[in-house]
C-alpha positions in Angstrom: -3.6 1.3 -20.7 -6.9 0.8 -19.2 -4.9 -0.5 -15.3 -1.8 -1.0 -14.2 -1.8 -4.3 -13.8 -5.4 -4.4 -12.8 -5.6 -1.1 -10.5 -5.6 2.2 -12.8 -3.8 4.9 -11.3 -6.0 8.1 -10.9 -2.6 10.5 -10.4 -1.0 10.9 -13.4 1.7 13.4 -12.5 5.4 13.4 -14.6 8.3 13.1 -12.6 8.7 17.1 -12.0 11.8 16.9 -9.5 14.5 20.1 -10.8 17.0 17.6 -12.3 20.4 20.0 -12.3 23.1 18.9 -14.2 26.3 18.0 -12.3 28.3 21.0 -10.2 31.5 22.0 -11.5 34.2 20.8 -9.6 34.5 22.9 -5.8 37.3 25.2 -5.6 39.6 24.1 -2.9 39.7 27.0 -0.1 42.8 27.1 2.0 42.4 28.5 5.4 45.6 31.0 5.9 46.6 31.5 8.8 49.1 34.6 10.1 52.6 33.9 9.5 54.7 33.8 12.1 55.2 37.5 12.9 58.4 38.6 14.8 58.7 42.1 17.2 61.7 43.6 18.1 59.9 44.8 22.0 60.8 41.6 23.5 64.3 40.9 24.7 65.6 37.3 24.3 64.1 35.1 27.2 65.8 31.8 29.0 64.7 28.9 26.7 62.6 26.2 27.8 64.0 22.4 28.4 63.1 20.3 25.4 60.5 18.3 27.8 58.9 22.0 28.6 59.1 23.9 25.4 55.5 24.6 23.9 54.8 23.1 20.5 55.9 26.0 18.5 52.3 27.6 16.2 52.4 25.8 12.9 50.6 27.8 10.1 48.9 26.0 7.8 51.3 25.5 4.6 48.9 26.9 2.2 49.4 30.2 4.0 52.9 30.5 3.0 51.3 30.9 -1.0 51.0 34.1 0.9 54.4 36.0 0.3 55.4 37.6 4.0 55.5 41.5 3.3 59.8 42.7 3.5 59.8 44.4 7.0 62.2 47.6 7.3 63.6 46.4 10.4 64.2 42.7 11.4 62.3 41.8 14.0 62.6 39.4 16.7 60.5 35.7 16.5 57.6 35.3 19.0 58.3 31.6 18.6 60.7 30.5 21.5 63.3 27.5 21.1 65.6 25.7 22.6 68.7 27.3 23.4 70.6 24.4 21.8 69.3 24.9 18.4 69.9 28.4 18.5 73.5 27.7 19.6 73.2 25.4 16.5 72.0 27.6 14.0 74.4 30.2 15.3 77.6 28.7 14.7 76.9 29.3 10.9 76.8 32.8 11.1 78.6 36.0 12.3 78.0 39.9 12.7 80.5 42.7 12.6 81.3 45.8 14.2 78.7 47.6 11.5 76.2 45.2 12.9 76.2 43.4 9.3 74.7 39.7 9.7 76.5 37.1 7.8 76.0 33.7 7.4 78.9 30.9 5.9 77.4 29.2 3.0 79.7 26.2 1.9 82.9 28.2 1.3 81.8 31.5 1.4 79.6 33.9 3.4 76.8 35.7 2.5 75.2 39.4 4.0 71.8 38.5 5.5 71.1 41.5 6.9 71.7 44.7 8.9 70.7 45.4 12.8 72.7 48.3 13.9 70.7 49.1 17.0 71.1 46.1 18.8 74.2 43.9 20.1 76.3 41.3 18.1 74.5 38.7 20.2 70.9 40.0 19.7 71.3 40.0 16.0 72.8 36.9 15.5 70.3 35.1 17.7 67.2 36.8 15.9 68.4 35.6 12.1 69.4 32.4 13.9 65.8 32.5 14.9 65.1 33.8 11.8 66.5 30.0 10.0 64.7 28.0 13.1 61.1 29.6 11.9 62.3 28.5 8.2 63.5 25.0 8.7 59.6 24.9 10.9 57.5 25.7 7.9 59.4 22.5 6.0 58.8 20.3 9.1 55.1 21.5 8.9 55.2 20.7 5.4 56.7 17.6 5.5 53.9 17.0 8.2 51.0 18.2 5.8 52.2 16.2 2.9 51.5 13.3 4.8 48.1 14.3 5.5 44.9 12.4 3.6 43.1 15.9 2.3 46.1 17.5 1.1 45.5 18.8 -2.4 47.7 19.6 -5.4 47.1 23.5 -5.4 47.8 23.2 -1.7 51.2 21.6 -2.8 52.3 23.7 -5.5 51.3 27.3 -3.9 53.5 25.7 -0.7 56.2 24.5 -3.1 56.5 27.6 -4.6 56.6 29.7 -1.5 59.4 27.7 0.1 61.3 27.6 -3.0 61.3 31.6 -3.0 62.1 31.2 1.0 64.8 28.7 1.0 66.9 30.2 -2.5 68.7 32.9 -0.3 67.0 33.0 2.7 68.0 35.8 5.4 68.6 33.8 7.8 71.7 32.4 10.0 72.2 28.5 10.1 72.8 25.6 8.1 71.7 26.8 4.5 72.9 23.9 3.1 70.8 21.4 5.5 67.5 23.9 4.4 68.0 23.5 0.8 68.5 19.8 1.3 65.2 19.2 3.3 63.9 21.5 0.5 65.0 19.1 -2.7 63.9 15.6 -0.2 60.0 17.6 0.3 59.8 18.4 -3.8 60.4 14.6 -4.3 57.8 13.9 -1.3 55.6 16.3 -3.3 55.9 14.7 -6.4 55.3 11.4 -4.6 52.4 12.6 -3.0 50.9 14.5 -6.2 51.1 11.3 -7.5 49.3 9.1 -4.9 46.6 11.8 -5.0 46.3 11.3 -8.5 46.2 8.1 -8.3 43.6 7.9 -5.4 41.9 10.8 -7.8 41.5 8.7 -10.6 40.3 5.5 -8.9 37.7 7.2 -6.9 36.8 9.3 -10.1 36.4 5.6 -11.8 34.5 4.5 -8.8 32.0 7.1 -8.8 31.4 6.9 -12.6 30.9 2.9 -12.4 28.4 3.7 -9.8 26.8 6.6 -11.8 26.8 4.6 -14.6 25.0 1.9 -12.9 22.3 4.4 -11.9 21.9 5.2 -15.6 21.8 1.8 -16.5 18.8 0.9 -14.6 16.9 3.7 -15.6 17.7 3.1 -19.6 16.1 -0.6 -18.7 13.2 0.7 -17.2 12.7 2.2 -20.0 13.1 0.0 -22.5 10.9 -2.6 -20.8 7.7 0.1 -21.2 4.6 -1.6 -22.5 0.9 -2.7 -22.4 1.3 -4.1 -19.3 3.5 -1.1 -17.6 2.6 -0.5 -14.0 2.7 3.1 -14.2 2.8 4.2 -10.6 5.2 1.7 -9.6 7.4 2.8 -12.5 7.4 6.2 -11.9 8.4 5.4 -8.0 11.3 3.6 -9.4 12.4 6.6 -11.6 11.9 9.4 -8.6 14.1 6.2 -6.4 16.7 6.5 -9.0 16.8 10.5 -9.0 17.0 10.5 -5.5 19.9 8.3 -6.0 21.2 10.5 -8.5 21.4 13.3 -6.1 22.7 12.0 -2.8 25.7 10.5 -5.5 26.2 13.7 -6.4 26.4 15.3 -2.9 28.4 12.9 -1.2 30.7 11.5 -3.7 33.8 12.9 -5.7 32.5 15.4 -8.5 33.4 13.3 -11.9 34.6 15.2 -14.9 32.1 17.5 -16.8 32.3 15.7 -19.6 31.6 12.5 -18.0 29.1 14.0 -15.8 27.3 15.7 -18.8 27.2 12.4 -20.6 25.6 10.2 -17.9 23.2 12.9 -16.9 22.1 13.6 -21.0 21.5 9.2 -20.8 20.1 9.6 -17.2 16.9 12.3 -18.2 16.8 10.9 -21.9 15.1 7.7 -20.0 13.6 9.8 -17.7 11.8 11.4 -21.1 11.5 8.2 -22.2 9.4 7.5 -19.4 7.0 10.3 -19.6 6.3 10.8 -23.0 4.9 7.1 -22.8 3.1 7.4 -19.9 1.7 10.7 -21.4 0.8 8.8 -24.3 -0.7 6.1 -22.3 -2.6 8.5 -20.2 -4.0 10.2 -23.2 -5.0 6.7 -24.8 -6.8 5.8 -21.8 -8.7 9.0 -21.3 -10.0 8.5 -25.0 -10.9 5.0 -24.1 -12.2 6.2 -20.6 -14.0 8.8 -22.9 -16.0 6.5 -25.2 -16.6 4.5 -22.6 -18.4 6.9 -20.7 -20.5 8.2 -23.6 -21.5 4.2 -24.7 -22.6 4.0 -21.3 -24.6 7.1 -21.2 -26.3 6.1 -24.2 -26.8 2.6 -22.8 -28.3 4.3 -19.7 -30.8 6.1 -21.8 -32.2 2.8 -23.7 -32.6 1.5 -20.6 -34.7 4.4 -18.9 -36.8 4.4 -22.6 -37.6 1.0 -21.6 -38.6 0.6 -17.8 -41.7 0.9 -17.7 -42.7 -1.5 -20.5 -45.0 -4.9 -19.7 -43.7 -6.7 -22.7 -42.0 -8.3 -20.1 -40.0 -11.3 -22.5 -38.9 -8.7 -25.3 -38.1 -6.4 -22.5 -35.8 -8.6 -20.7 -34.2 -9.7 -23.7 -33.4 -6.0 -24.7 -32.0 -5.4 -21.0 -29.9 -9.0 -21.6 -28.6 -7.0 -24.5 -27.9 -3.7 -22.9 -26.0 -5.4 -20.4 -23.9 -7.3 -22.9 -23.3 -3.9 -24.2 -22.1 -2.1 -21.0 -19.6 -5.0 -20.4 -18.4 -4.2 -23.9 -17.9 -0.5 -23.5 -15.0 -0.6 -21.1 -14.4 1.2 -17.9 -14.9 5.2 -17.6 -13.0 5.3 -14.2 -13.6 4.3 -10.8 -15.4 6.4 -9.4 -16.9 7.2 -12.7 -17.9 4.3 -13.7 -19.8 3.6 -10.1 -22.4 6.4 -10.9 -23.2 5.3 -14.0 -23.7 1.8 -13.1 -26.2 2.8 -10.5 -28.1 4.7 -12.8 -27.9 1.8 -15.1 -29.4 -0.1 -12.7 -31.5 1.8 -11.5 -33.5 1.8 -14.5 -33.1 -2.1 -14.8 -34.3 -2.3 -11.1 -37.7 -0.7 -11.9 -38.1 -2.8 -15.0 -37.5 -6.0 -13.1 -39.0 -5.5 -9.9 -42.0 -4.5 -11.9 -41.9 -8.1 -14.0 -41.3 -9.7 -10.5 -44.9 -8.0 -9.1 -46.5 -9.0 -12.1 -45.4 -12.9 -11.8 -46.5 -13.2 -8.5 -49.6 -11.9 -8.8 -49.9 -14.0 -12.3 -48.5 -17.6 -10.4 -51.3 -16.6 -7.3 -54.2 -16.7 -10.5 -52.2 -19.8 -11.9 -52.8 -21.0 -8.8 -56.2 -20.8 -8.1 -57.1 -21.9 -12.6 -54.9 -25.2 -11.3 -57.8 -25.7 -8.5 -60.7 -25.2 -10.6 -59.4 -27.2 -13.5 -58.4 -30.3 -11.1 -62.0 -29.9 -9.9 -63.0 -30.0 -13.6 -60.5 -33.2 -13.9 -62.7 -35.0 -11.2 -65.7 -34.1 -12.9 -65.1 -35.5 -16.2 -63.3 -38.7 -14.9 -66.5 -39.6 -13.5 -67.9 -39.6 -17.1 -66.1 -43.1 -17.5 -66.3 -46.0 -18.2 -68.9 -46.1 -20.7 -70.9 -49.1 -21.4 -72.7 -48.2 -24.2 -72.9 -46.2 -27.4 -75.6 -44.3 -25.7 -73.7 -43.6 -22.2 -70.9 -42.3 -24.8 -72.9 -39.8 -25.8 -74.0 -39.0 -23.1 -70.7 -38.3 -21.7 -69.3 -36.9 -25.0 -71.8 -34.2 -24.3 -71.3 -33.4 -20.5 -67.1 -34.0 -21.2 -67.7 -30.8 -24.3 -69.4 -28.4 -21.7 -66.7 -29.3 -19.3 -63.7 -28.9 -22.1 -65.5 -25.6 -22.7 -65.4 -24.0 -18.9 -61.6 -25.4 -18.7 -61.0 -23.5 -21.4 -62.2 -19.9 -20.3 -60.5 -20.5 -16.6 -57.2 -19.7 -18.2 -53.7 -20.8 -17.4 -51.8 -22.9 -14.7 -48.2 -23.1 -13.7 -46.0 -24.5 -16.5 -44.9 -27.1 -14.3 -48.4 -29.1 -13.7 -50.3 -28.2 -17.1 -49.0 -31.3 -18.8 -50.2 -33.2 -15.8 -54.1 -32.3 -16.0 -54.2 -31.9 -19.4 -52.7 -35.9 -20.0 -55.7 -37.0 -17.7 -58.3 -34.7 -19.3 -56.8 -36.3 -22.7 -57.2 -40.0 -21.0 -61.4 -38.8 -20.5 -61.5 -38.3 -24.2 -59.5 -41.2 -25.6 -62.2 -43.8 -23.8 -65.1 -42.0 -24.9 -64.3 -41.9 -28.4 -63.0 -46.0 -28.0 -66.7 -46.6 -27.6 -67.6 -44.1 -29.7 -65.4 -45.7 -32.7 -66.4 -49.2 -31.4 -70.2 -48.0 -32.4 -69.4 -46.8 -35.6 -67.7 -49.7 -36.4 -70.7 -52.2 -35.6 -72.5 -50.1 -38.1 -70.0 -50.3 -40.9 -70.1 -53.4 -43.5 -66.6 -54.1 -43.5 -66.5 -54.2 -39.6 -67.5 -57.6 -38.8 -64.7 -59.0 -41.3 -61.9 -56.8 -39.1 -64.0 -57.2 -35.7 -62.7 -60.8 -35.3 -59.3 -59.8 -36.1 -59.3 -56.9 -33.7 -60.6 -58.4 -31.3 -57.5 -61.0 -31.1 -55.4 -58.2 -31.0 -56.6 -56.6 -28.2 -56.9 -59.8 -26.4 -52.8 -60.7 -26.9 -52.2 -57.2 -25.7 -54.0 -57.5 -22.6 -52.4 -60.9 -22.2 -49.4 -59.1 -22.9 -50.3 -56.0 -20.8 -50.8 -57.7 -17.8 -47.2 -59.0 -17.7 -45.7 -56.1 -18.2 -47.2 -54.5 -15.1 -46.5 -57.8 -13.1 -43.2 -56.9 -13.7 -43.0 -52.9 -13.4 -41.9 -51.4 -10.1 -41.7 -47.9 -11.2 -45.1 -46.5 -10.0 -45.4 -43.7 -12.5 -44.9 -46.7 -15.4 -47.3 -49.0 -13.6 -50.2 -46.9 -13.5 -49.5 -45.8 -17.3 -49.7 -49.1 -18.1 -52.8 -50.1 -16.2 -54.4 -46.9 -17.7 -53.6 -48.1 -20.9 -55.2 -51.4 -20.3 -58.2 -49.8 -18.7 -58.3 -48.2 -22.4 -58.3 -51.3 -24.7 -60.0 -53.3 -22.0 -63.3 -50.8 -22.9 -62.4 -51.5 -26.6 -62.8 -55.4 -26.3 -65.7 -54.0 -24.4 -67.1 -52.6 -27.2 -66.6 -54.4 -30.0 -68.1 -57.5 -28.3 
C-alpha cells in the first residue's frame, strides 16, 4: 500500500534472521571420576573416631558404567574407616593357612580371593575393606538418586555396574545386607525413572504449550494482513517473535523432533506468509510510486510549456487543472515526491508572480481611468437640468463628446464601474426626458396623452415625496430623490 497507516516505510527488508530448526536432543555427558583405587604399599593405619573420620571420596555413580580393570594382586583401599565397621564386615569372613579369603554367605562360604604374601589379618581386613568401598558406591547412589539432575542413562549405566559388582562380589562382609540395599536402590530407581519421566513429560508439555503459543501469534499476524497493514510494525512483531523463538529454544527443555519440526514448519510458514505479502505490497506500491512519478513529470512539463504565457485567465485555469491532476497522480515517495513538487511549482511560481506584476500595474492604470472619468462625471452633471428643448441640445451635444473621451480612457476597478457609469446613465436619462418631452409637443396625438401624463406624473411625485419622508436608508433616499428630480423635469417639460 501506498503508507502504513499514513507513514510509508522507506526500508523494505524481509525478515533475514538464520531461522534453524530445533537441536536434537543434548547427549547427557557424565563426568567419571577415578574409582577408588587401592595399593598394597601402605600398612593398615589406627582408624579415625567416627567424629574425626574424613568423608570418605565419593565418585560420581556414572563412573561405575566404567567396569574397574581385574587387578593381579589385591590391593589395599586408600579409603580409611572406622575400625568398627571393619570389625563388622570382618566377622563374615575368614582366611586360611594358604592365605585363601573366604567369606560366609547364608549357609555356605564362598573363595573371594587369594593374598599369600601377607598375614591372616592383613587380608581379611583389605576384602573387608574391599565390602566397605562396595556398600559406599550404593550409599552414593542412594544419595544421587535423590538428586534433581539425575538422568535415566545415569541410572541404568550405574544399575548395571552395581548389579555386576554386588552378584558375587570379592569382598568380606554381609553379602546378604549388599544384595538387599541393592534390590531396595532398583526399586528407588524405578521410582525415580519414573518421577523423571513424569517431570519429563510435563515440562515437555509445558514447553510445547508455550511454543505453540509463539506459533499461534504469528499464524494471526498473518492472517490479519491487509490494505491497511502497518508493515514495519508487523515485521517488528515477527523478528519479536523469532527472538522469542530462540531464547525458548536455548533455555527451555528440547521438545521431541517431531513436535519441534511441526511448530517450527507452522512458525516460518507465517513467517513466509508475511513476506511474500509484503513483497507483493512493496512491488504494488513501487508500480504505483512509478506511475506516479512519470504523471507528475509529465504534469511538470505542461506546466513549464505554459509559464510564460499572458493569457493570464486560460492560463490559470490550465494550472487549476494541472494541479487537480498532480493531486490525482498519487505519491512517488517522500523524498521523491518533494523534488518534483518544487519543480512543479516552480514553474507555477513564475506564471503567477508574473500575472500578479501584471495586475498591479493594470489596478495602478485602473486607478488613474477611475480619476479622469469621475472628472468626466462632474463635467456632464453640470449639463443638467435642462430647461428647454434648446438647452437639451445643447447638452446632448457637449454630454456625446464627453461619452466619447470616457470611452477611449479605458477601464476602472470592477468594483466602482457600476458606480460612475449609473450617474453618467442618470446625465442621459434627463436629457432625453426633455428631449422626448419636445418631440412630443410636436406630435398630433400628444396633446390628447399630455393631459393624461401629466396626472401621472403629478400622483407620482405626490407619491414620491412620501416615500422619501419615510426612507432612512441613505443609499434608497437619494435614489428616490434622483428619481424625482427625473420626472419632476418631465412635468417640466410637458407643461
Amino acid at each position: 500500500m501506498a503508507d502504513e497507516n499514513v507513514t510509508t516505510p522507506e526500508n523494505t527488508t524481509e525478515i533475514t534472521e538464520q531461522a534453524t530448526a530445533p537441536a536434537p536432543e543434548e547427549t547427557v555427558v557424565v563426568e567419571e571420576t577415578t574409582v577408588v583405587e587401592e595399593t598394597v604399599a601402605e600398612a593398615p593405619t589406627p582408624a579415625p573416631t567416627p567424629a574425626a573420620m574424613p568423608k570418605p571420596h565419593a565418585p560420581s555413580p556414572a563412573a561405575f558404567a566404567k567396569k574397574t580393570p581385574q587387578q593381579h594382586a589385591p590391593k589395599r583401599s586408600t579409603v580409611t574407616y572406622s575400625q568398627s565397621d571393619v570389625t563388622a564386615a570382618e566377622a563374615f569372613g575368614r582366611v586360611d593357612d594358604n592365605g585363601t579369603v573366604f567369606v560366609r554367605e547364608g549357609e555356605s562360604e564362598r573363595e573371594v580371593g587369594q593374598f599369600p604374601d601377607a598375614s591372616k589379618e592383613e587380608a581379611l581386613a583389605l576384602y573387608a575393606r574391599r565390602y566397605l568401598d562396595l556398600k559406599a558406591k550404593l550409599d552414593l547412589f542412594a544419595n544421587r538418586l535423590k538428586s534433581a539432575n539425575v538422568k535415566n542413562r545415569e541410572i541404568d549405566d550405574t544399575l548395571k555396574t552395581l548389579a555386576e559388582e554386588t552378584a558375587e562380589p570379592a569382598v568380606v562382609g554381609d553379602i546378604a545386607a549388599i544384595k538387599a540395599q541393592f534390590e531396595e536402590l532398583k526399586a528407588e530407581a524405578a521410582a525415580k525413572k519414573t518421577a523423571i519421566a513424569e517431570a519429563r513429560k510435563a515440562a515437555m508439555d509445558k514447553a510445547v504449550a508455550e511454543r505453540t503459543a509463539i506459533v499461534e501469534k504469528a499464524e494471526a499476524l498473518a492472517a490479519s494482513l491487509g490494505d491497511n497493514t502497518n508493515w514495519r510494525s508487523t515485521a517488528d512483531k515477527f523478528r519479536n517473535l523469532f527472538e522469542q523463538w530462540q531464547e525458548h529454544q536455548r533455555t527451555t527443555i528440547r521438545i521431541d523432533k517431531a513436535d519441534a519440526d511441526a511448530l517450527w514448519k507452522r512458525f516460518s510458514q507465517a513467517r513466509t506468509t508475511f513476506n511474500q505479502a509484503r513483497r507483493k505490497w512493496a512491488q504494488a506500491r513501487d508500480n504505483e510510486r512509478n506511475h506516479a512519478r512519470e504523471a507528475k513529470e509529465a504534469i511538470i512539463a505542461e506546466a513549464n510549456e505554459i509559464k510564460d504565457s499572458t493569457a493570464w485567465g486560460e492560463t490559470s485555469r490550465k494550472f487549476n487543472e494541472l494541479m487537480d491532476r498532480w493531486k490525482q497522480a498519487g505519491r512517488a515517495g517522500r523524498n521523491e515526491d518533494d523534488a518534483l513538487w518544487a519543480r512543479f511549482r516552480e514553474a507555477a511560481d513564475t506564471f503567477f508572480n508574473a500575472r500578479q506584476a501584471d495586475r498591479d500595474q493594470t489596478n495602478s492604470a485602473e486607478k488613474e481611468n477611475l480619476s479622469r472619468k469621475e472628472e468626466l462625471l462632474k463635467q456632464a452633471e453640470a449639463l443638467v437640468p435642462v430647461a428647454d428643448e434648446a438647452a437639451a441640445k445643447k447638452a446632448r451635444q457637449a454630454l456625446a463628446a464627453i461619452q466619447e473621451e470616457w470611452d477611449q480612457i479605458g477601464y476602472v476597478p470592477r468594483e466602482a464601474m457600476h458606480r460612475i457609469e449609473s450617474r453618467l446613465d442618470a446625465v442621459d436619462r434627463q436629457i432625453k426626458a426633455v428631449e422626448d418631452a419636445a418631440w412630443k409637443q410636436t406630435d398630433p396625438e400628444a396633446d390628447a396623452r399630455k393631459s393624461s401624463f401629466e396626472v401621472q406624473l403629478t400622483a407620482q411625485l405626490a407619491e414620491l415625496d412620501e416615500k422619501i419622508a419615510a426612507e432612512t436608508d441613505p443609499k434608497k433616499k437619494a435614489a428616490l430623490e434622483a428619481e424625482k428630480a427625473t420626472k419632476e423635469q418631465w412635468l417640466n417639460a410637458i407643461r
